[in-house]
C-alpha positions, 0 to 999 in steps of 0.5 A: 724981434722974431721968436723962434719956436716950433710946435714940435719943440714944444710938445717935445719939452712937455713930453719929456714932463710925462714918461711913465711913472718908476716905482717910487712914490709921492703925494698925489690925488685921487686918481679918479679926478683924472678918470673922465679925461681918458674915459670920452666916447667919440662916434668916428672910431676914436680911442684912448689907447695909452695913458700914464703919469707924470712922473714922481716928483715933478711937480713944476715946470716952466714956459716961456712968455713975451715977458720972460720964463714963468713957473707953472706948479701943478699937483699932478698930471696924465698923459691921454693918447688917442688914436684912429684904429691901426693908424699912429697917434692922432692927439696927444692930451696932457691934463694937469691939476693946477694948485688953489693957492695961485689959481689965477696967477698960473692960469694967466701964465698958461694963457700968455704960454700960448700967446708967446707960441702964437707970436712965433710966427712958425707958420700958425695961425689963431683958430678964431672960428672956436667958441672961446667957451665950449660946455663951460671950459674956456677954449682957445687953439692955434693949427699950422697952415700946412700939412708939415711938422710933427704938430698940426695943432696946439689948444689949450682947455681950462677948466676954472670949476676943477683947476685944471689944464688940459692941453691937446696937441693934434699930431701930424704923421706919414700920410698911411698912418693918419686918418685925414689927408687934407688940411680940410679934413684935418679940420673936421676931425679937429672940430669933432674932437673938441666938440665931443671932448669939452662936452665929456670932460665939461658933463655938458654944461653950458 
């Protein structure tokens, strides 16, 4: 059976998880253990030109995989958007803090999450050319074929010392407000990206 979902349907329901906060109030940690995510420096010009919450009191949500629906709880969450100068969003990068109680569980339902999105066949293809380890943090991705969609690329980052999930949606945009313009480019700048961005949030281990 053929599974039907796009990238950008997909970032579209996770987005939705990550408007900005109201003024009511909840539990939450430290904000500070969110502060590395947003705080990388990259070479090339890219920034963090917007952060926010999520919003209060969500603290569930749900993704699909081969075997059905699977609840992921989390603690809390950020959203980091990260941008060239005077170009349009370049990644979208949600991080969440997964509960110590069932750990493993969830982080296997993300990895499944992923592997459900990669069945779709929706033009996508597995980057098998990363590390599945970079500076400590496992890494896995999958990058449309073409230069189409909102979305050109999903990867998901899970960081086993800290319980948390990072997941970076590399955005498509009109050719004037994007800093690539090939697929190859795309490419270079993807790997750029996550070479510098595992190595910050990672404090260069391993």
């Amino acid at each position: 059976m053929r599974i039907e979902l796009s990238f950008s349907a997909i970032c579209l329901v996770f987005c939705l998880l990550f408007r900005s906060a109201t003024a009511q109030t909840v539990a939450r940690t430290d904000s500070s253990a969110f502060d590395r995510y947003a705080a990388c420096k990259f070479s090339d010009g890219l920034t963090v030109v917007e952060t926010s919450p999520l919003a209060p009191g969500i603290h569930v949500r749900t993704v699909q995989t081969l075997n059905g629906p699977r609840q992921i709880e989390m603690v809390e969450g950020r959203r980091v958007m990260f941008a060239y100068p005077e170009k349009d969003f370049y990644a979208n990068v949600k991080v969440e803090i997964l509960p110590e109680k069932n750990y493993a569980d969830t982080r296997q339902f993300l990895i499944d999450n992923f592997d459900f999105t990669l069945a779709s066949g929706d033009g996508n293809t597995r980057n098998y050319g990363l590390k599945p380890v970079q500076h400590g943090i496992d890494v896995r991705g999958l990058d449309r074929d073409k230069l189409e969609g909102g979305v050109l690329g999903l990867y998901l980052l899970l960081d086993d010392t800290s319980r948390m999930v990072i997941t970076i949606y590399f955005l498509n945009q009109e050719p004037k407000d994007r800093s690539f313009q090939t697929m190859e480019e795309y490419r270079v700048m993807r790997d750029r990206f996550l070479v510098t961005y595992t190595a910050c949030i990672g404090g260069q281990r391993g």
